[in-house]
C-alpha positions as CSV (number, residue, x, y, z in Angstrom):
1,X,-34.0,-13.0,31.3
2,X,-34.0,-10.6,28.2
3,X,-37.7,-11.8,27.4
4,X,-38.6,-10.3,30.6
5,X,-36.9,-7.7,30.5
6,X,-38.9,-7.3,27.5
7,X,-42.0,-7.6,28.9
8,X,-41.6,-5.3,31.5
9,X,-41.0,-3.1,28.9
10,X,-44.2,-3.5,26.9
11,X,-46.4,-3.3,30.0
12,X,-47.0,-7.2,30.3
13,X,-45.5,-7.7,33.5
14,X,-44.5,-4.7,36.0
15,X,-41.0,-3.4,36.6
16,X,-40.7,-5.0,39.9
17,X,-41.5,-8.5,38.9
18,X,-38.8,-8.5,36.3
19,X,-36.9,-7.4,39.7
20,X,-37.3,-10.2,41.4
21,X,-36.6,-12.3,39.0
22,X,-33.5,-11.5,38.1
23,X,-32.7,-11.8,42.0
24,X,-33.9,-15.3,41.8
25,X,-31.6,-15.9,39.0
26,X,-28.7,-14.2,40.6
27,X,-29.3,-15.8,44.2
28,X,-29.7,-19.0,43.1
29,X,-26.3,-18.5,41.0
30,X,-24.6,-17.7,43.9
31,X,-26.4,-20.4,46.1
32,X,-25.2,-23.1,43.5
33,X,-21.9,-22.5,43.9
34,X,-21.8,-22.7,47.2
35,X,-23.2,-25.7,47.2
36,X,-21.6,-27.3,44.5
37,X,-18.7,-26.5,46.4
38,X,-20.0,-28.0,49.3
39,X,-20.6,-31.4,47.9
40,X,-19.1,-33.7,45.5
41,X,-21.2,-35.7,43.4
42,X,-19.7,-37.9,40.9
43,X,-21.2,-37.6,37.0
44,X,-22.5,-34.4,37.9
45,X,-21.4,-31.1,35.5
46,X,-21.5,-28.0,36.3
47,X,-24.1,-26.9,33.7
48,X,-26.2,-29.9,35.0
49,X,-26.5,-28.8,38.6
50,X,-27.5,-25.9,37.5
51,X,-30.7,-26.8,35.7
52,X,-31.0,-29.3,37.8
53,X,-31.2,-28.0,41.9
54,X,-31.9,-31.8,42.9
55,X,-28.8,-33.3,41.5
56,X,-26.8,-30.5,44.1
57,X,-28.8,-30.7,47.0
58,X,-28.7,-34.5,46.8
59,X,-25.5,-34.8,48.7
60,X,-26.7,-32.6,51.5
61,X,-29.6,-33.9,52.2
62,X,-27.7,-37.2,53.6
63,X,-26.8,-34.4,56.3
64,X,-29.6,-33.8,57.3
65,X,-30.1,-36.5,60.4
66,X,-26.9,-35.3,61.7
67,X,-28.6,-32.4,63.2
68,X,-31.3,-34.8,64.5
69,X,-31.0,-35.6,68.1
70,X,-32.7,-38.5,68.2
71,X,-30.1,-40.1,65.4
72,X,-27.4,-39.6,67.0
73,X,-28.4,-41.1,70.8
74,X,-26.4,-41.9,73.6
75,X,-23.8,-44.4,71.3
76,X,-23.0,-41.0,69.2
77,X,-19.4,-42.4,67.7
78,X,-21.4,-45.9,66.6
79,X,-24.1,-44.3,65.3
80,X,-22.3,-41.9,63.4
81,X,-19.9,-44.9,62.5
82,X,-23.1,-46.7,60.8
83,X,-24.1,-43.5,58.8
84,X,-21.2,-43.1,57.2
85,X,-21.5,-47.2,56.2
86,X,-24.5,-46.8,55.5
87,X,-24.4,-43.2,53.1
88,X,-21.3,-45.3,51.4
89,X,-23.3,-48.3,50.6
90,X,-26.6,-45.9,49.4
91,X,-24.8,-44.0,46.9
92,X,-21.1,-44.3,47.0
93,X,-20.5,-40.9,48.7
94,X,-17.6,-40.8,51.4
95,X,-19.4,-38.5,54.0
96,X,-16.8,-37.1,56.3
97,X,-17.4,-35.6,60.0
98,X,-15.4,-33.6,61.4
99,X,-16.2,-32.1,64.8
């Protein structure tokens, strides 16, 4: 972040690209946090999550087909039943639903 702050200062990048980058930094920050908070992924430290977005996000992502209609049909408490088994088996996560 100080290098381009630096470079806005020579002239090699303009003021409001250095900006928005520091926004991006910031933002994503923030959104790491929240989702960090959000999941729980074992052998995962907090430094690593945040250099690497995929190892947070992970977790959510098994979500995902809960908002899909079509995965959850007619038998809703079954099929949620066999995505929690199924999300426990996959990666050893304990996904809890709570409506």
């Amino acid at each position: 972040m100080l290098a381009g702050s630096f470079a806005g200062f020579t002239g090699v990048v303009n003021h409001a690209d250095v900006i928005h980058s520091h926004a991006v930094v910031i933002l994503w920050g923030v959104l790491h946090h929240q989702a960090r908070m959000a999941t729980s992924w074992r052998g995962t430290g907090y430094l690593h999550t945040l250099f690497s977005p995929s190892a947070t996000l992970l977790p959510l992502e098994y979500c995902l087909n809960l908002a899909d209609q079509e995965m959850v049909g007619d038998d809703a408490v079954e099929d949620l039943e066999k995505w929690r088994k199924f999300v426990k088996k996959e990666c050893g996560v304990e996904l809890t639903i709570e409506y």
